[in-house]
N, C-alpha and C positions, 0 to 999 in steps of 0.2 A: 381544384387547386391544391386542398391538400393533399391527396393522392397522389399529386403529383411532383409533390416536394417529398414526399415520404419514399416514393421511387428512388428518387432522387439521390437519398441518402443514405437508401439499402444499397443502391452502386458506389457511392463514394467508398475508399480506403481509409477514410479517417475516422476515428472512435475518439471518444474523449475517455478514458480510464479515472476510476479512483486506484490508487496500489499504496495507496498505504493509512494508517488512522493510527486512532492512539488506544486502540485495544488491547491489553497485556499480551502478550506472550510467553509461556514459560523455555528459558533456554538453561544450559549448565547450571548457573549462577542464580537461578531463580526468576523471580519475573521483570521481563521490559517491555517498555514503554518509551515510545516513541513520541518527543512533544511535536506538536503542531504550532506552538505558538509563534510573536511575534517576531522572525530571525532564528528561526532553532534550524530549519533545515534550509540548507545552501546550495540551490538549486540553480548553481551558477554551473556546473558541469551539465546537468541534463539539457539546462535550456543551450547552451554553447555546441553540444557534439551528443548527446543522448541517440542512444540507439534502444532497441524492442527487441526483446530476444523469447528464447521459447526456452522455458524452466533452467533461467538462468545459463544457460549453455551459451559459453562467448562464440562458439562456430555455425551456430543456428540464430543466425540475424535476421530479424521479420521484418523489419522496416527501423523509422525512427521516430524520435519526437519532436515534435515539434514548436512544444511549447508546456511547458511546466508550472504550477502555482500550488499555494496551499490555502485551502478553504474552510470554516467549518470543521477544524480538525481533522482535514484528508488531505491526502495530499494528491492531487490530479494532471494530466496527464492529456494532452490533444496529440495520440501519435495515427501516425501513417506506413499502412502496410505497405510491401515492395509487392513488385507484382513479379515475380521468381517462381519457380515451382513450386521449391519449399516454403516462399511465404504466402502462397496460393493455399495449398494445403493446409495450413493451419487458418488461414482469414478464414475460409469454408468452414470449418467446424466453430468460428466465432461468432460468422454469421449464422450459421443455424441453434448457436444457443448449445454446443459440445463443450465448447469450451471458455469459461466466462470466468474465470480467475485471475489474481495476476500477484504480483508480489513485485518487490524493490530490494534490490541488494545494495548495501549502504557501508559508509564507514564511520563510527561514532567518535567525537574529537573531544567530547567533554560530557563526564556521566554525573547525574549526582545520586547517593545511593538515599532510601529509605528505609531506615528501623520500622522492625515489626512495629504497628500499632502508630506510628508516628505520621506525621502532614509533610507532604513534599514543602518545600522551600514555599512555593505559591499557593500554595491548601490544597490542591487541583486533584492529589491521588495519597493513597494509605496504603502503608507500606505495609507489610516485605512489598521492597519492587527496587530497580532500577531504572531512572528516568534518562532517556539523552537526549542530553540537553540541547547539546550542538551536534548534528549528524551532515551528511553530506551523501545524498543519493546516488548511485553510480552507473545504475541501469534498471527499469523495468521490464517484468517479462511476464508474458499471457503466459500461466501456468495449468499442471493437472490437479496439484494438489498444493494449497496456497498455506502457508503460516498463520495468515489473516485473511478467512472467511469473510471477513465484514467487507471486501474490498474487489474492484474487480470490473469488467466490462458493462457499459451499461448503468453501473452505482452511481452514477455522476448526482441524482437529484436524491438519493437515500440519506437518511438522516442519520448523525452519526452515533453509534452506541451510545447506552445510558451506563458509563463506567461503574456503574456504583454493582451493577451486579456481577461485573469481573472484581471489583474491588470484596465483596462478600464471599463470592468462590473460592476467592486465594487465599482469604481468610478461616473459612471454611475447613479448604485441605493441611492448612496448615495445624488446625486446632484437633483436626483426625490426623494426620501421620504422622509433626514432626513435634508432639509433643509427648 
Protein backbone atom coordinates (compact mmCIF):
# COMPACT_ATOMS: atom_id res chain seq x y z
CA UNK A 1 0.00 0.00 0.00
CA UNK A 2 2.64 2.35 0.50
CA UNK A 3 4.19 1.77 -2.64
CA UNK A 4 1.61 2.48 -3.85
CA UNK A 5 0.63 5.78 -2.56
CA UNK A 6 4.06 6.86 -3.14
CA UNK A 7 3.49 6.11 -6.97
CA UNK A 8 0.93 7.90 -6.61
CA UNK A 9 2.36 10.91 -5.79
CA UNK A 10 5.63 10.80 -7.92
CA UNK A 11 2.78 11.13 -10.85
CA UNK A 12 0.77 13.94 -9.25
CA UNK A 13 1.64 17.63 -10.37
CA UNK A 14 1.38 18.97 -7.06
CA UNK A 15 4.31 19.83 -4.62
CA UNK A 16 3.86 21.59 -1.52
CA UNK A 17 6.78 24.31 -1.48
CA UNK A 18 8.51 26.26 1.41
CA UNK A 19 9.62 29.95 -0.67
CA UNK A 20 10.20 31.81 1.98
CA UNK A 21 11.62 32.04 5.99
CA UNK A 22 12.84 34.68 8.01
CA UNK A 23 16.54 34.12 7.12
CA UNK A 24 18.46 37.61 6.78
CA UNK A 25 19.41 38.48 3.58
CA UNK A 26 21.82 41.03 2.62
CA UNK A 27 20.44 43.64 -0.04
CA UNK A 28 21.57 47.59 -0.83
CA UNK A 29 20.53 48.86 2.43
CA UNK A 30 21.82 46.04 4.47
CA UNK A 31 20.03 43.14 5.95
CA UNK A 32 16.24 41.93 5.55
CA UNK A 33 14.21 40.08 7.14
CA UNK A 34 11.15 38.89 6.26
CA UNK A 35 8.49 38.37 9.41
CA UNK A 36 6.56 35.35 9.59
CA UNK A 37 4.43 36.27 12.23
CA UNK A 38 0.92 36.70 13.12
CA UNK A 39 -0.69 38.87 9.87
CA UNK A 40 2.69 40.21 8.58
CA UNK A 41 2.32 38.46 5.13
CA UNK A 42 -0.89 38.94 3.11
CA UNK A 43 -1.40 36.05 1.16
CA UNK A 44 -4.69 37.36 -0.03
CA UNK A 45 -3.12 37.68 -3.78
CA UNK A 46 -1.39 34.29 -3.98
CA UNK A 47 -4.26 32.30 -2.41
CA UNK A 48 -7.02 34.62 -4.93
CA UNK A 49 -4.79 34.37 -8.57
CA UNK A 50 -1.16 33.00 -7.56
CA UNK A 51 0.78 31.67 -10.32
CA UNK A 52 4.41 29.52 -10.40
CA UNK A 53 6.77 30.87 -12.63
CA UNK A 54 10.43 29.82 -13.46
CA UNK A 55 13.14 32.39 -11.84
CA UNK A 56 10.91 34.90 -11.52
CA UNK A 57 10.12 35.33 -15.35
CA UNK A 58 6.45 36.64 -15.72
CA UNK A 59 6.33 34.80 -19.58
CA UNK A 60 7.52 31.45 -18.15
CA UNK A 61 4.38 30.32 -16.36
CA UNK A 62 4.71 26.74 -14.63
CA UNK A 63 1.52 26.26 -13.28
CA UNK A 64 -0.19 27.74 -10.18
CA UNK A 65 -1.01 27.90 -6.65
CA UNK A 66 -3.25 26.71 -5.19
CA UNK A 67 -3.19 27.30 -1.79
CA UNK A 68 -0.92 29.40 0.34
CA UNK A 69 -0.16 29.61 4.41
CA UNK A 70 2.48 30.50 6.78
CA UNK A 71 3.87 28.05 9.28
CA UNK A 72 6.72 27.80 11.59
CA UNK A 73 8.22 30.95 10.19
CA UNK A 74 7.88 29.80 6.39
CA UNK A 75 5.84 30.70 4.44
CA UNK A 76 4.39 27.53 2.02
CA UNK A 77 2.90 26.93 -0.88
CA UNK A 78 0.46 23.71 -2.45
CA UNK A 79 1.13 24.62 -6.29
CA UNK A 80 0.37 22.63 -9.35
CA UNK A 81 2.44 22.29 -12.51
CA UNK A 82 0.53 22.81 -16.10
CA UNK A 83 1.29 19.98 -18.19
CA UNK A 84 2.67 22.53 -21.31
CA UNK A 85 6.03 21.77 -22.71
CA UNK A 86 7.67 24.23 -21.08
CA UNK A 87 6.13 23.36 -17.78
CA UNK A 88 6.92 19.71 -18.67
CA UNK A 89 10.47 20.53 -18.86
CA UNK A 90 11.06 22.13 -15.74
CA UNK A 91 8.56 19.54 -13.37
CA UNK A 92 11.19 16.87 -14.94
CA UNK A 93 14.17 18.34 -13.55
CA UNK A 94 12.03 18.99 -10.07
CA UNK A 95 11.15 15.65 -10.13
CA UNK A 96 14.53 14.31 -10.48
CA UNK A 97 15.89 16.64 -7.65
CA UNK A 98 17.81 19.49 -10.64
CA UNK A 99 16.12 21.70 -9.49
CA UNK A 100 14.74 22.26 -5.79
CA UNK A 101 14.83 25.99 -5.12
CA UNK A 102 12.39 28.52 -5.13
CA UNK A 103 12.03 32.14 -4.01
CA UNK A 104 8.93 34.77 -3.74
CA UNK A 105 8.95 38.14 -5.28
CA UNK A 106 7.03 40.33 -2.74
CA UNK A 107 6.12 43.99 -2.05
CA UNK A 108 6.96 45.40 1.33
CA UNK A 109 4.16 47.91 2.75
CA UNK A 110 5.64 48.64 6.16
CA UNK A 111 9.39 48.21 7.29
CA UNK A 112 10.69 48.68 10.73
CA UNK A 113 14.33 49.50 10.88
CA UNK A 114 16.95 48.09 13.55
CA UNK A 115 19.93 49.98 15.10
CA UNK A 116 23.19 48.21 15.22
CA UNK A 117 23.22 46.29 18.60
CA UNK A 118 19.51 47.11 19.25
CA UNK A 119 16.07 44.40 19.75
CA UNK A 120 13.54 44.52 17.17
CA UNK A 121 10.33 45.92 18.38
CA UNK A 122 9.27 42.07 19.56
CA UNK A 123 13.00 40.97 20.76
CA UNK A 124 12.68 38.45 17.90
CA UNK A 125 16.21 39.83 15.86
CA UNK A 126 19.49 42.20 16.51
CA UNK A 127 20.09 44.63 14.41
CA UNK A 128 21.71 46.10 11.82
CA UNK A 129 18.61 44.62 9.88
CA UNK A 130 15.50 45.64 8.30
CA UNK A 131 12.46 43.88 9.33
CA UNK A 132 9.05 43.73 7.07
CA UNK A 133 6.76 43.91 8.78
CA UNK A 134 3.86 43.90 6.54
CA UNK A 135 4.73 42.30 3.03
CA UNK A 136 2.37 41.02 0.43
CA UNK A 137 3.71 38.03 -1.89
CA UNK A 138 3.19 38.36 -5.53
CA UNK A 139 4.41 35.20 -7.10
CA UNK A 140 6.54 32.04 -6.36
CA UNK A 141 8.98 30.66 -8.64
CA UNK A 142 11.08 27.21 -8.78
CA UNK A 143 14.46 28.84 -9.28
CA UNK A 144 18.34 28.11 -10.30
CA UNK A 145 19.80 30.05 -7.83
CA UNK A 146 17.57 31.07 -4.78
CA UNK A 147 18.25 34.40 -2.31
CA UNK A 148 17.03 31.90 0.44
CA UNK A 149 18.74 28.59 0.50
CA UNK A 150 16.87 27.69 3.58
CA UNK A 151 13.70 27.32 1.35
CA UNK A 152 12.50 25.27 -1.61
CA UNK A 153 10.79 22.05 -3.10
CA UNK A 154 10.38 19.27 -0.69
CA UNK A 155 11.37 21.65 2.70
CA UNK A 156 7.92 21.39 3.60
CA UNK A 157 8.79 19.28 6.97
CA UNK A 158 12.50 21.06 7.66
CA UNK A 159 12.91 22.95 10.55
CA UNK A 160 13.40 26.53 10.37
CA UNK A 161 16.86 28.24 10.77
CA UNK A 162 18.29 28.95 14.38
CA UNK A 163 18.56 33.01 13.47
CA UNK A 164 20.90 33.58 16.00
CA UNK A 165 23.78 32.53 13.83
CA UNK A 166 22.75 34.81 11.00
CA UNK A 167 22.18 37.14 13.71
CA UNK A 168 26.25 36.62 14.80
CA UNK A 169 27.43 36.62 11.17
CA UNK A 170 26.08 40.04 10.46
CA UNK A 171 27.48 41.04 13.36
CA UNK A 172 30.55 39.61 12.75
CA UNK A 173 31.08 41.27 9.07
CA UNK A 174 30.10 44.22 10.36
CA UNK A 175 32.74 44.43 13.48
CA UNK A 176 35.45 43.35 10.31
CA UNK A 177 34.53 45.75 7.51
CA UNK A 178 32.37 48.57 8.51
CA UNK A 179 34.21 49.68 11.40
Amino acid sequence: MEAVRTAAEEDSRRRTISFSSEAPYRRYFGMEILDHGEGAADLGRLNGSGVLLFNHDVDKVLGKVLRAWVENGRGYAEVEFDADEEAERIFSKVKSGTLKTTSVRYQVDAWEEVKAGAMSADGRFTGPCRIARRWTPLEVSIVSVPADATVGVGRSEEEPPDLSFYERQVQANINQYWR
